[in-house]
C-alpha positions as a Markdown table, in Angstrom:
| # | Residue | x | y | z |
|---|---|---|---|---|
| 1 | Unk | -89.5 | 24.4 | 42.3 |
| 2 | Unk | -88.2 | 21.7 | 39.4 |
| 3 | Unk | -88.2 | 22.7 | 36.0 |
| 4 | Unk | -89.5 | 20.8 | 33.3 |
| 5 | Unk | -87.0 | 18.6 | 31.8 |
| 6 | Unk | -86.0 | 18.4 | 28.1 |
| 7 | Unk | -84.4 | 15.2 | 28.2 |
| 8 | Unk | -86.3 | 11.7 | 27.0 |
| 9 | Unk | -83.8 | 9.1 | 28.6 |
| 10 | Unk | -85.2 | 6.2 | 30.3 |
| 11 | Unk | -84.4 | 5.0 | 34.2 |
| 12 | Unk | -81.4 | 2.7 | 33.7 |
| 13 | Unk | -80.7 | 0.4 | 36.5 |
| 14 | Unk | -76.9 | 0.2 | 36.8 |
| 15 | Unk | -76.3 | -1.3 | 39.8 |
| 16 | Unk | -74.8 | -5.3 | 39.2 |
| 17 | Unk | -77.5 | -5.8 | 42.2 |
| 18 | Unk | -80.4 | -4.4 | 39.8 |
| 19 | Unk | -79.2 | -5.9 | 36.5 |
| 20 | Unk | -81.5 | -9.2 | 37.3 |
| 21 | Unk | -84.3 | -7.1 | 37.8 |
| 22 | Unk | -84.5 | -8.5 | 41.3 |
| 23 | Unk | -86.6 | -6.5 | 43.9 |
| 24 | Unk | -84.7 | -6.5 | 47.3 |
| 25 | Unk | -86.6 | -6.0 | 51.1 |
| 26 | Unk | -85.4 | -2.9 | 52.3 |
| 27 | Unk | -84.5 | -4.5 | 55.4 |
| 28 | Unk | -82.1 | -6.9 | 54.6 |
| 29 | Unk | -80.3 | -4.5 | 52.1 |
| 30 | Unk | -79.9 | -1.6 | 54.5 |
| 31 | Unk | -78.6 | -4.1 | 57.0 |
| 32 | Unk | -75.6 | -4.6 | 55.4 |
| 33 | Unk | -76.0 | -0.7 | 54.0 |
| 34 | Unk | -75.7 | 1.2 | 56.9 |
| 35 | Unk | -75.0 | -1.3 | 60.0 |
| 36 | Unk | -72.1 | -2.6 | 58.5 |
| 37 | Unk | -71.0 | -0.9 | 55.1 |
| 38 | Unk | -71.0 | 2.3 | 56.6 |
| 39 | Unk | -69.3 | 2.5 | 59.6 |
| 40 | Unk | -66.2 | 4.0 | 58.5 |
| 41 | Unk | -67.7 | 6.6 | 57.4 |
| 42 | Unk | -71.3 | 7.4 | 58.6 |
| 43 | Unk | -72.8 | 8.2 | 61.9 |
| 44 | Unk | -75.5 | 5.0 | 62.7 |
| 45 | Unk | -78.8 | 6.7 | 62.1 |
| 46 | Unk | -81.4 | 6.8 | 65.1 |
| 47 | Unk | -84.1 | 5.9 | 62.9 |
| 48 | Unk | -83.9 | 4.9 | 59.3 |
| 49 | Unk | -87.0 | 5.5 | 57.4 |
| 50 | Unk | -86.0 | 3.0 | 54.7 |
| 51 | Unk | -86.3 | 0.1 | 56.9 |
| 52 | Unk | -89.1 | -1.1 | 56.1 |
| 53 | Unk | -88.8 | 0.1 | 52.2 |
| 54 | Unk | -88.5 | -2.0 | 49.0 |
| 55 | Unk | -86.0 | -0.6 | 46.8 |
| 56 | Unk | -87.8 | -0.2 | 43.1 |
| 57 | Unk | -85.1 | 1.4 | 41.3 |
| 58 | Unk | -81.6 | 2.9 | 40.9 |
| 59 | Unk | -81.3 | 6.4 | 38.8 |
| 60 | Unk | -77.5 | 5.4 | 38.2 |
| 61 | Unk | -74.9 | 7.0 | 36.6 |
| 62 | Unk | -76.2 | 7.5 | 33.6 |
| 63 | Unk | -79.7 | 9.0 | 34.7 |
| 64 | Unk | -77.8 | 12.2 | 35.3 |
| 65 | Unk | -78.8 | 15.5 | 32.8 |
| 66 | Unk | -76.3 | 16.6 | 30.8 |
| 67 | Unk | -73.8 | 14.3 | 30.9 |
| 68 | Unk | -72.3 | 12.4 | 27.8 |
| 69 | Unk | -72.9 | 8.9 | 27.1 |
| 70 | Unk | -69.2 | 8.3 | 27.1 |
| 71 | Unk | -68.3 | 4.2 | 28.3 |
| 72 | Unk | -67.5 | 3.8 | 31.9 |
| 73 | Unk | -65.1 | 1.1 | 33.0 |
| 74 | Unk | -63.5 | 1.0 | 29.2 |
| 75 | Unk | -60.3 | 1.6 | 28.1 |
| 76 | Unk | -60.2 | 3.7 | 24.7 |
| 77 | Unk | -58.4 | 5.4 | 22.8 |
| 78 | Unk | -54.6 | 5.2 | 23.2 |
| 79 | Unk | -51.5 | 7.1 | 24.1 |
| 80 | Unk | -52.0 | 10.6 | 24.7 |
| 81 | Unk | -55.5 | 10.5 | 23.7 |
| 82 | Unk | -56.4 | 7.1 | 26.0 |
| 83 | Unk | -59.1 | 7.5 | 28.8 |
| 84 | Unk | -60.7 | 5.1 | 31.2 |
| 85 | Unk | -63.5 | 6.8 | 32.9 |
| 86 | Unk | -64.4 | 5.1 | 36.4 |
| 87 | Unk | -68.1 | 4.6 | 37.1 |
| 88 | Unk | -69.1 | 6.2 | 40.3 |
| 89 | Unk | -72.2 | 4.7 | 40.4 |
| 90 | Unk | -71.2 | 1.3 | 41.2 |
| 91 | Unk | -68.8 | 2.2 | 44.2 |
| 92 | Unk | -70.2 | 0.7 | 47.5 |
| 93 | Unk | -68.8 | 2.3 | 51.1 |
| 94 | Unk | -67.1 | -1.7 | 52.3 |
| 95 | Unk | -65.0 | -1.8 | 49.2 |
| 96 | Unk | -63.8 | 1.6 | 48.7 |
| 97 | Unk | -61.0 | 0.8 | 46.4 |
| 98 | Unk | -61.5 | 0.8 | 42.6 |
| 99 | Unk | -60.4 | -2.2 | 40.7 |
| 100 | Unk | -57.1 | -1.9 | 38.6 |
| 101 | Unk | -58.9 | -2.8 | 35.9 |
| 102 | Unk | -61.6 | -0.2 | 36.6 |
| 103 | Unk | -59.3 | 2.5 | 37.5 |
| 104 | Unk | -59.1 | 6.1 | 35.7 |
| 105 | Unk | -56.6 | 6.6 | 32.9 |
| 106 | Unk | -55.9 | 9.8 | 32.0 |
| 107 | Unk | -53.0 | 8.9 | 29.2 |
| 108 | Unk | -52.7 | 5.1 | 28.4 |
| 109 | Unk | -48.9 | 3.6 | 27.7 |
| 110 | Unk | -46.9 | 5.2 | 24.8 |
| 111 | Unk | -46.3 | 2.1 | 21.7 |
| 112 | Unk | -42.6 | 3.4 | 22.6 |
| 113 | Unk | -42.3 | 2.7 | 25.6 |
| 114 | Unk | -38.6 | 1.1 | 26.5 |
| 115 | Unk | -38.8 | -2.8 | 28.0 |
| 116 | Unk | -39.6 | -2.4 | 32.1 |
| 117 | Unk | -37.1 | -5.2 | 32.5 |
| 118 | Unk | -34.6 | -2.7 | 31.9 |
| 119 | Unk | -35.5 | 0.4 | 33.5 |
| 120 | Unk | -33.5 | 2.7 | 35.8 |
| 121 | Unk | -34.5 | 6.1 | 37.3 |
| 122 | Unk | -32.1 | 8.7 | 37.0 |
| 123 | Unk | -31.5 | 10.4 | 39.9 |
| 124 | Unk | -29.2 | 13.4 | 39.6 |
| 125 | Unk | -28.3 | 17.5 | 39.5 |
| 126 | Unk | -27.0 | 19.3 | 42.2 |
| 127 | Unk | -26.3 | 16.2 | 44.5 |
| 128 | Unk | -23.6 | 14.9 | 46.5 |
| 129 | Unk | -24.4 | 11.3 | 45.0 |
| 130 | Unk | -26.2 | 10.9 | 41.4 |
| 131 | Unk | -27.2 | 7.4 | 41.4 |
| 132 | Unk | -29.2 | 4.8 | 38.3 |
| 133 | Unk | -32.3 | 3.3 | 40.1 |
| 134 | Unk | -32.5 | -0.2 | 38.9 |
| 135 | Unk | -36.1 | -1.3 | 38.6 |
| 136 | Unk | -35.8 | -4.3 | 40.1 |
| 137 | Unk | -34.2 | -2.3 | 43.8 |
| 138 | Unk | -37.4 | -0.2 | 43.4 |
| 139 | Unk | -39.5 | -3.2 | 43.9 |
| 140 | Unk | -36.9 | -4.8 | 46.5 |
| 141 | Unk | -37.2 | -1.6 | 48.4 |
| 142 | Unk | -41.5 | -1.1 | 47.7 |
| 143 | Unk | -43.5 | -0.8 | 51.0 |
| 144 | Unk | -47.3 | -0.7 | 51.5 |
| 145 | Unk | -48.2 | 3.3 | 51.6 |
| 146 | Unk | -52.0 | 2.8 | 52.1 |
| 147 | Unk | -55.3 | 3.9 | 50.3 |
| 148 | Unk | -55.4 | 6.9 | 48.8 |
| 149 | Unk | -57.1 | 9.2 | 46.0 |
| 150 | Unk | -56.1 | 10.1 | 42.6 |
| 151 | Unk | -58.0 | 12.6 | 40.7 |
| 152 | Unk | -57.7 | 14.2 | 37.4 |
| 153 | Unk | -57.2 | 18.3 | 37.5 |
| 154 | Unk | -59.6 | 17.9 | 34.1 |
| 155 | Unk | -62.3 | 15.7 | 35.8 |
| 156 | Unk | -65.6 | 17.4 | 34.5 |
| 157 | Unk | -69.4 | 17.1 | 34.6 |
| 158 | Unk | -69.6 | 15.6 | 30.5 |
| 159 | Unk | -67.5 | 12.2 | 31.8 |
| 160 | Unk | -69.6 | 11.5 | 35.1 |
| 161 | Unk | -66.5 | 12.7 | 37.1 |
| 162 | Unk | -65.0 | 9.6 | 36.2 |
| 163 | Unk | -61.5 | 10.7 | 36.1 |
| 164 | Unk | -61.3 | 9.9 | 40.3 |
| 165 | Unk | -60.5 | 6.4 | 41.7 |
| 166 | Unk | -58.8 | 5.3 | 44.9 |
| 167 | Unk | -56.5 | 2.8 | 44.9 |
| 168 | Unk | -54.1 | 0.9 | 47.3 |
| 169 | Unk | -50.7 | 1.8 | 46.8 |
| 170 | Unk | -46.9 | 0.3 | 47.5 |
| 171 | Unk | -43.5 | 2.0 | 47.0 |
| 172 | Unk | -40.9 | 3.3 | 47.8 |
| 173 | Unk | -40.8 | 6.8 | 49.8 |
| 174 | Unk | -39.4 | 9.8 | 48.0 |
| 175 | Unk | -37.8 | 10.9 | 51.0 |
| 176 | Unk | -35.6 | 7.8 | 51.8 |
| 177 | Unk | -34.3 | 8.1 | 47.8 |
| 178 | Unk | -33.6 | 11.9 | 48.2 |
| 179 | Unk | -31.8 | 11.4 | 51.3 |
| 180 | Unk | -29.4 | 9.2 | 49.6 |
| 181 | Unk | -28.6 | 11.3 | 47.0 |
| 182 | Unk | -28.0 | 14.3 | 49.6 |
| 183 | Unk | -28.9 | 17.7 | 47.9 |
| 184 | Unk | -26.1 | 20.1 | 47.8 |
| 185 | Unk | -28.5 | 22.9 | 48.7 |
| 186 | Unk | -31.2 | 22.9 | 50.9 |
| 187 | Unk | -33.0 | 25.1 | 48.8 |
| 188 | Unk | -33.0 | 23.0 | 45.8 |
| 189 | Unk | -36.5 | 22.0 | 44.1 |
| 190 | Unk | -37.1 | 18.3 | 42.6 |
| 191 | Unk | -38.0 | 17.8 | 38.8 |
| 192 | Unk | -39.8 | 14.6 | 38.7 |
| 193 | Unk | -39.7 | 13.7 | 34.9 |
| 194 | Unk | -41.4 | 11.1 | 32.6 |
| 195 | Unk | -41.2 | 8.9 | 29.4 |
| 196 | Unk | -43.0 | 11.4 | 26.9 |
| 197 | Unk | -42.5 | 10.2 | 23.5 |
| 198 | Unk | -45.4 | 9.1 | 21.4 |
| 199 | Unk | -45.5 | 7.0 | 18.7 |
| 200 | Unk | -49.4 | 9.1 | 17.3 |
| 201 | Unk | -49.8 | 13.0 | 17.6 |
| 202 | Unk | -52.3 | 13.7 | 20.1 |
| 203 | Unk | -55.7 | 15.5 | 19.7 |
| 204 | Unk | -55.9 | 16.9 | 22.8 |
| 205 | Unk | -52.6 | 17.2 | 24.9 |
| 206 | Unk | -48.6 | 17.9 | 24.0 |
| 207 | Unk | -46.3 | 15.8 | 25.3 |
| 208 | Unk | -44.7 | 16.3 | 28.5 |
| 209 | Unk | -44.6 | 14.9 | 31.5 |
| 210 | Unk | -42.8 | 16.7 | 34.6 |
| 211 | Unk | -43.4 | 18.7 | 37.7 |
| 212 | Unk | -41.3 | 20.2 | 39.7 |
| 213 | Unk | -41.7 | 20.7 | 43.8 |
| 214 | Unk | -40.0 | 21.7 | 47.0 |
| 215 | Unk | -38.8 | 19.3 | 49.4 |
| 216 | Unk | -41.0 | 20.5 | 51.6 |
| 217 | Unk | -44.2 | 20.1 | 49.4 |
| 218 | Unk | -43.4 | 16.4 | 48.5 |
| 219 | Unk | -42.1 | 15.5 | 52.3 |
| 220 | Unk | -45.5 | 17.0 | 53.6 |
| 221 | Unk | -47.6 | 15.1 | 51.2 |
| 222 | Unk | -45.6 | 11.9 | 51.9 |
| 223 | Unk | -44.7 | 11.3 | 48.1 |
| 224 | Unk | -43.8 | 7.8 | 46.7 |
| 225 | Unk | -42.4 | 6.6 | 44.2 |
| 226 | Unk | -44.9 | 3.8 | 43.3 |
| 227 | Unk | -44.3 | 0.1 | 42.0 |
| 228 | Unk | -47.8 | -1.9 | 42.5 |
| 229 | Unk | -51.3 | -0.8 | 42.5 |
| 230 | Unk | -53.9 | -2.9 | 44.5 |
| 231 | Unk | -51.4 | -5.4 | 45.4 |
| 232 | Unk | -50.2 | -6.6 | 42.0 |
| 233 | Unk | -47.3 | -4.7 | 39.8 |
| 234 | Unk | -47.9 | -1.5 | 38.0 |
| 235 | Unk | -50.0 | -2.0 | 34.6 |
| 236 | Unk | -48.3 | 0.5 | 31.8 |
| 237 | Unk | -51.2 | 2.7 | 31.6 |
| 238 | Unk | -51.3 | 3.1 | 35.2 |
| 239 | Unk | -47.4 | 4.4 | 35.1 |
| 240 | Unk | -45.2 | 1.0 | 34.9 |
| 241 | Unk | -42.9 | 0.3 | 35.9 |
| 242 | Unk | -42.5 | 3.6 | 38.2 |
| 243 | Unk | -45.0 | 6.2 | 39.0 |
| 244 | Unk | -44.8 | 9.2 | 41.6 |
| 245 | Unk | -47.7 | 9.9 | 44.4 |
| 246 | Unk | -48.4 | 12.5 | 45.8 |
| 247 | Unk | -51.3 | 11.9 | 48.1 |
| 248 | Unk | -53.7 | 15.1 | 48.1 |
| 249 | Unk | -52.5 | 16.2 | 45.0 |
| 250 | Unk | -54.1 | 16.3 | 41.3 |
| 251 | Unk | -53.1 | 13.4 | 39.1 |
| 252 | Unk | -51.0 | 15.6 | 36.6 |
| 253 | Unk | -48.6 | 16.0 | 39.3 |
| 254 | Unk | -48.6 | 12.4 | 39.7 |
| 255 | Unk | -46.0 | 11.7 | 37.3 |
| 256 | Unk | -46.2 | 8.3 | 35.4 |
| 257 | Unk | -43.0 | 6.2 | 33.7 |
| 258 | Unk | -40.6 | 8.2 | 35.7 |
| 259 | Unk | -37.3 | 7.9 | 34.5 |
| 260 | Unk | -35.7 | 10.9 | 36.1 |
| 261 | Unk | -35.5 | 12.9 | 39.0 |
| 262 | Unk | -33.2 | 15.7 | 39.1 |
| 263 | Unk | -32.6 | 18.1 | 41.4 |
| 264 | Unk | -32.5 | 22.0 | 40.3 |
| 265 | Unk | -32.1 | 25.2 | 41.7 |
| 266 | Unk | -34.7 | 27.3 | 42.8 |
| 267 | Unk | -35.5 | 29.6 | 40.3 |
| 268 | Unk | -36.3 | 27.0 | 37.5 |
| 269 | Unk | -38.9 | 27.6 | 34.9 |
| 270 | Unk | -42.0 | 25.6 | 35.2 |
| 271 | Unk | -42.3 | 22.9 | 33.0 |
| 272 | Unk | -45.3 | 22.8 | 29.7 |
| 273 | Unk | -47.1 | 19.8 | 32.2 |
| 274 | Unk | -47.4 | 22.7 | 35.0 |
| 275 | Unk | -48.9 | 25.1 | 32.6 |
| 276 | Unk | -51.1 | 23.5 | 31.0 |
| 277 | Unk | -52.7 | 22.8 | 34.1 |
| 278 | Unk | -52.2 | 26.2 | 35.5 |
| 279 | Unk | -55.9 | 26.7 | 35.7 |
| 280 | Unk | -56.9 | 23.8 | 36.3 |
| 281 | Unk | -54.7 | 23.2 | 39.2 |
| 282 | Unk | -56.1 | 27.1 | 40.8 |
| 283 | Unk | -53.2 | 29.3 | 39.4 |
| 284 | Unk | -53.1 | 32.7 | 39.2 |
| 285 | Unk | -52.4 | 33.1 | 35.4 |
| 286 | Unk | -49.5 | 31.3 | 34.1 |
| 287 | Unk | -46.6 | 31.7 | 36.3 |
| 288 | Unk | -43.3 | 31.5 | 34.4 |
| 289 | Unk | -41.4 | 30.2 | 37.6 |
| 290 | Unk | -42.1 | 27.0 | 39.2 |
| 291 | Unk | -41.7 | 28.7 | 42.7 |
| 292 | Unk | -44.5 | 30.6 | 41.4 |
| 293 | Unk | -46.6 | 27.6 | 41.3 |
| 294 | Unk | -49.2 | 27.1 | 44.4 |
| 295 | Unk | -49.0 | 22.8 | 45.6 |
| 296 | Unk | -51.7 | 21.5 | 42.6 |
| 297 | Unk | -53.9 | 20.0 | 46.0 |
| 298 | Unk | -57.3 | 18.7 | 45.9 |
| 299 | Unk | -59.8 | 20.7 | 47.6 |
| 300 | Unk | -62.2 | 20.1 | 49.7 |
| 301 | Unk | -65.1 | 18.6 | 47.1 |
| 302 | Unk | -67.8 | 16.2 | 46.9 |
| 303 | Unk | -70.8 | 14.8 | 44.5 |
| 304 | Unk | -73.7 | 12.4 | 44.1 |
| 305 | Unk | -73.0 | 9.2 | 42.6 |
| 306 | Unk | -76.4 | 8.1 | 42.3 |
| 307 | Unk | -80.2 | 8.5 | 43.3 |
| 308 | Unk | -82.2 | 5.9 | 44.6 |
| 309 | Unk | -85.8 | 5.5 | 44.5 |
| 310 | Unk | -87.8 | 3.4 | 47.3 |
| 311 | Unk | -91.3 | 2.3 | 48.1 |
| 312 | Unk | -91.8 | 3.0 | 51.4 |
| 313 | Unk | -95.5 | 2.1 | 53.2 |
| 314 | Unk | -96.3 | 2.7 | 49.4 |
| 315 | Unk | -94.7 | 6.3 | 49.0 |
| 316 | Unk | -92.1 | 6.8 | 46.5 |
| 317 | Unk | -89.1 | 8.6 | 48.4 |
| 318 | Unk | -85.2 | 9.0 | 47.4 |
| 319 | Unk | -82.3 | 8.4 | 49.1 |
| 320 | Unk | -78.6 | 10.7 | 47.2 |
| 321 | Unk | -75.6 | 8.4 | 47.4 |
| 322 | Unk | -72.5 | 10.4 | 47.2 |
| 323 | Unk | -68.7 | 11.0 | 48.3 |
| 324 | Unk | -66.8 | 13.8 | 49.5 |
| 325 | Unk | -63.0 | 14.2 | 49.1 |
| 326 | Unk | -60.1 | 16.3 | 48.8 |
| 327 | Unk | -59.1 | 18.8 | 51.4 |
| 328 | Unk | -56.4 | 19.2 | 54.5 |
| 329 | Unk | -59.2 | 18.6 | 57.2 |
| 330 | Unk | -62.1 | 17.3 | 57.6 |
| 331 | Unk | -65.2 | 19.2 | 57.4 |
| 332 | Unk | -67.7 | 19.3 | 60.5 |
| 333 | Unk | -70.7 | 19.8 | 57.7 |
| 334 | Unk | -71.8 | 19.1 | 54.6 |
| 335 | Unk | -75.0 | 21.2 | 53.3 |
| 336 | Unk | -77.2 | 20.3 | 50.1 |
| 337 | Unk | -79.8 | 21.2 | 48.3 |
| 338 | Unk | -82.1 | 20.3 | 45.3 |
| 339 | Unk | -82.4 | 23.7 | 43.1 |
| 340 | Unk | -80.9 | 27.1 | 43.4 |
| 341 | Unk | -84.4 | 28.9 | 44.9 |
| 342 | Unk | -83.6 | 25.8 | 47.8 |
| 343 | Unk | -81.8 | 27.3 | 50.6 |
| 344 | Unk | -78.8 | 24.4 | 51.7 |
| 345 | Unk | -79.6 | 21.7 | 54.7 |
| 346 | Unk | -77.9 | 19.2 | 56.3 |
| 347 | Unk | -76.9 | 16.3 | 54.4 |
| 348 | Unk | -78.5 | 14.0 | 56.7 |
| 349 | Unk | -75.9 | 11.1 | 56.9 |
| 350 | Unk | -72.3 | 12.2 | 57.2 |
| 351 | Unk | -69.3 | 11.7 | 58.9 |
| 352 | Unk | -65.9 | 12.4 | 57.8 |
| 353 | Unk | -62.7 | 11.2 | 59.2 |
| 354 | Unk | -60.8 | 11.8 | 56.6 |
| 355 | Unk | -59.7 | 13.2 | 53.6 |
| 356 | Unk | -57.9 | 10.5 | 51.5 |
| 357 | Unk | -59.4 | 8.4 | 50.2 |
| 358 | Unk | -63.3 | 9.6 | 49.6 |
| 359 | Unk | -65.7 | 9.8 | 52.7 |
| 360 | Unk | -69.6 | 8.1 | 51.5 |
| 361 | Unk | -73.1 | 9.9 | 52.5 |
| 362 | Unk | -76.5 | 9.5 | 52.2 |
| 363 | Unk | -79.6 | 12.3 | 52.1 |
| 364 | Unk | -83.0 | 11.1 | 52.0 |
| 365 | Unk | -85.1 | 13.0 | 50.2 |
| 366 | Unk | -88.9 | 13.6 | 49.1 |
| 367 | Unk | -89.5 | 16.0 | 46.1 |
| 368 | Unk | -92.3 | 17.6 | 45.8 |
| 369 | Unk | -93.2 | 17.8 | 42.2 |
| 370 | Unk | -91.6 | 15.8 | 38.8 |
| 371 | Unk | -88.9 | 17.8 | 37.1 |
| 372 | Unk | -85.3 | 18.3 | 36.5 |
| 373 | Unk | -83.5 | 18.9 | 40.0 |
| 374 | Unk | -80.1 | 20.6 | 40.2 |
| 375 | Unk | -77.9 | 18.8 | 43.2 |
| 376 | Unk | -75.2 | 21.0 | 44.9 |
| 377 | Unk | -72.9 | 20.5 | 47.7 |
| 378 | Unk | -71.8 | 23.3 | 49.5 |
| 379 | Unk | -69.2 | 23.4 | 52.7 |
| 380 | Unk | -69.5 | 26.6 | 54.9 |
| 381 | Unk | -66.4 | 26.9 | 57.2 |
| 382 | Unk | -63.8 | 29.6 | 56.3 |
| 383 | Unk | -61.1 | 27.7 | 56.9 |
| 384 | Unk | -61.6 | 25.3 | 54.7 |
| 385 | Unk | -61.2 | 26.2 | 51.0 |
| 386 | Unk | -63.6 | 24.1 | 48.2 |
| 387 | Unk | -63.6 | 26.8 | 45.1 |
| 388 | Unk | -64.4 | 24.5 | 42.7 |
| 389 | Unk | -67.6 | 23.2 | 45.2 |
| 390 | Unk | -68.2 | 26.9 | 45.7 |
| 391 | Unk | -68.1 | 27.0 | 41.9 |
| 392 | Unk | -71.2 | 24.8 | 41.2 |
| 393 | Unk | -68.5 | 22.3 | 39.6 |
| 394 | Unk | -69.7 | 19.0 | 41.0 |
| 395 | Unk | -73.1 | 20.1 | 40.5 |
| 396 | Unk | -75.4 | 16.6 | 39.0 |
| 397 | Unk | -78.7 | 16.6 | 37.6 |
| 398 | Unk | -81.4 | 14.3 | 37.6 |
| 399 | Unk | -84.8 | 14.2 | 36.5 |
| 400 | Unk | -87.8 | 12.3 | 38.6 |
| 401 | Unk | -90.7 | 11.3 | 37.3 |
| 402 | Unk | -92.3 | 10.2 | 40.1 |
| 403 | Unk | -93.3 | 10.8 | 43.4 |
């Protein structure tokens, strides 16, 4: 059953599509919705029940309970304290990549920042051959390294989960620039390490920006040392002139304005970055040691990004939106439901290949009564670990007023 909802805020249509106030057939959008938009990642349907629907209205982004009115899309703030929150809502399954310009920022460019022009990457520590990175080799030497998924470990419910983008990448390997340098032991762990000096004193973080890893972890993930973004050079708040990847990991990991890579021994102490994402990243406590440290991967997880309401043979119905990421596999199943006394189904329209970047879905759905529903994705195979989906974490509200 729905409960009553508190909130007063009016249906926003947020889709560019929507802004006109143009009614679309059902038809001719879903054409290009599911026949051709979604055939990376959806199983065609047998029969669609929208096809013969008008689409009335979008409950976007903002039409979820509980959530902040924070700006989407927007940079603000700066330095430490700077945040671009990506709008969800918008993103359509045949242009999976976020813009640049629409792209999360965690921490926007320090004022101090030295010129690019002149950048080098130290590499050094116990290595056969410490060598100066010049930027302009790095870009010489970039390669494409594909799509792939960025999220922040401190991506929550207030910001719309806007701290996620996917973006396509080119660099230069970490592997082939470790392999140059030759590590004197094969047990010796890489400290990635970035420009942390701030001109303002931050609000909400401490400076510091460094992780260390095995060889292992970073060969496994395929790690990069990253020069463009989307097929144009590296903005500053995006980590220019040089940022580390590491697909399938969090984004604090994800170093930006590297500037130094040494190599240490094993039994190194972790750095203030690891621990203040200790919990964030699944740690048991605050381990001292950056052995100690479990790989900071994104789970399995996923999330509506919006709810939209048809007229179909004049009854109101609702299809979820929504996009599933993170992980080592991909899951068989995905299971939702509208309110905890729900038991979990099916979500009707998913089919994942992959887990980087984000795999799109659809559920159509029929309330029963007006109200505030809770949507929550669950995954049930044992193998697959998703504590943070088990959690309720990704859990969006909306309220419909009509049925």
């Amino acid at each position: 059953m729905a409960h009553a909802s508190p909130t007063k805020n009016k249906t926003m249509l947020t889709r560019r599509s929507l802004l006109k106030g143009t009614l679309f057939s059902g038809s001719a959008l879903f054409a290009d919705f599911a026949g051709i938009a979604w055939t990376s990642s959806l199983r065609p349907r047998q029969k669609d029940p929208f096809a013969n629907g008008k689409l009335l209205g979008l409950l976007g982004t903002l039409d979820f309970v509980n959530e902040s009115p924070v700006p989407l899309s927007i940079p603000q703030g700066s330095e430490l304290d700077g945040r671009l929150y990506s709008d969800l809502s918008t993103l359509e399954p045949q242009d999976p990549i976020t813009p640049t310009g629409k792209f999360y920022i965690r921490t926007r460019a320090s004022q101090l920042l030295p010129d690019p022009a002149s950048w080098q990457v130290k590499l050094g520590g116990i290595v056969d051959r410490p060598m100066n990175l010049g930027i302009e080799s790095l870009r010489k030497a970039a390669k494409p390294m594909g799509a792939h998924l960025m999220e922040c470990a401190g991506n929550v419910r207030l910001a719309h989960f806007g701290l996620l983008s996917v973006g396509d990448w080119a660099g230069v390997p970490l592997a082939e620039i470790l392999d140059k340098a030759k590590a004197k032991s094969p047990a010796a762990r890489v400290l990635v390490s970035g420009f942390d000096q701030y001109a303002e004193v931050s609000r909400t973080s401490v400076p510091g920006a460094s992780w260390v890893f095995s060889r292992e972890q970073l060969d496994k993930a395929g790690a990069f040392l990253a020069t463009e973004l989307n097929g144009q050079p590296l903005t500053k708040d995006h980590g220019a002139p040089v940022r580390l990847v590491v697909p399938g990991w969090y984004g604090c990991a994800c170093i930006k304005w590297v500037n130094e890579i040494t190599l240490v021994g094993e039994v190194v102490e972790s750095t203030s970055q690891m621990r203040e994402y200790a919990a964030r990243t699944q740690q048991k406590g605050v381990p001292l040691l950056a052995k100690d440290f479990q790989p900071a991967v994104i789970e399995q997880a996923a999330t509506p990004i919006r709810i939209e309401k048809w007229n179909v043979a004049g009854k109101i119905k609702y299809r979820v939106v929504g996009i599933a990421w993170g992980g080592s596999q991909p899951v068989k199943m995905l299971q939702i439901r509208f309110n905890p006394e729900e038991n979990y189904v099916p979500v009707d329209n998913f089919h994942q290949v992959t887990n980087d970047p984000w795999t799109f879905w659809t559920h159509d759905w029929s309330p029963n009564t007006p109200g505030t529903y809770a949507i929550r994705l669950s995954v049930k195979e044992p193998a697959v670990q998703a504590r943070r989906l088990d959690s309720g974490y990704y859990v969006r509200s909306v309220e419909i007023t009509e049925i």
